[in-house]
C-alpha positions in Angstrom: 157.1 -12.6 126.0 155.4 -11.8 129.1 158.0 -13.2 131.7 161.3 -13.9 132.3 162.5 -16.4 130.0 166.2 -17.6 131.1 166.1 -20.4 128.3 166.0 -17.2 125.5 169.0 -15.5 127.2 171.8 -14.6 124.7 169.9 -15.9 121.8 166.6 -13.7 121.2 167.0 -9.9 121.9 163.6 -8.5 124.0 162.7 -4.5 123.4 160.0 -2.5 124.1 157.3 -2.8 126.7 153.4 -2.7 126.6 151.5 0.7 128.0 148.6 0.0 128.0 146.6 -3.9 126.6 149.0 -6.0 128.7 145.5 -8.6 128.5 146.3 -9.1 124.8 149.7 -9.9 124.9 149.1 -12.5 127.6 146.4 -13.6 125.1 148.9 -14.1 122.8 151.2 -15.9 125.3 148.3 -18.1 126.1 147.2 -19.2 122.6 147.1 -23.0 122.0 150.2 -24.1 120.9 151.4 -27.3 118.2 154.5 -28.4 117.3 157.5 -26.5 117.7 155.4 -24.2 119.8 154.1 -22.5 116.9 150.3 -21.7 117.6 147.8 -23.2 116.3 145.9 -20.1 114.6 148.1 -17.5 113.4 148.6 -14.8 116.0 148.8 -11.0 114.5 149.4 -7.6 116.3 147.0 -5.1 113.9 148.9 -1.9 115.3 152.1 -0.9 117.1 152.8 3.1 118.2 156.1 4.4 119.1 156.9 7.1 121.4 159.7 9.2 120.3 160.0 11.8 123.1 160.8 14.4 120.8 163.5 12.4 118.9 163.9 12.3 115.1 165.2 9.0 113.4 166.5 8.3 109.5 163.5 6.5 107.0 164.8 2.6 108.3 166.3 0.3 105.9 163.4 -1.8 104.3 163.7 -5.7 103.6 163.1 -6.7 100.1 
């Protein structure tokens, strides 16, 4: 999601925000889309970094 999206409110929870590579996200956001708004190719983010500030968390929960 690159914009405000009323429709979403209430049913879709939004976190994070993008440093730096805001062009590929809107890529994303732009890809051709078919039914159900699904795109058409497959869209896949290759790597994700988290700033902690310092902060320590438990090993998360892992889906089986």
């Amino acid at each position: 999601m690159v914009g405000d999206s009323p429709h979403l409110d209430g049913g879709y929870a939004a976190f994070g925000r993008v440093s730096s590579g805001m062009e590929h996200a809107q890529a994303i956001a732009a890809a051709k889309r078919g039914p159900g708004d699904r795109p058409v190719q497959d869209q896949r983010i290759k790597k994700i970094t988290m700033e902690l500030f310092g902060q320590t968390y438990p090993e998360p929960e892992k889906v089986k």
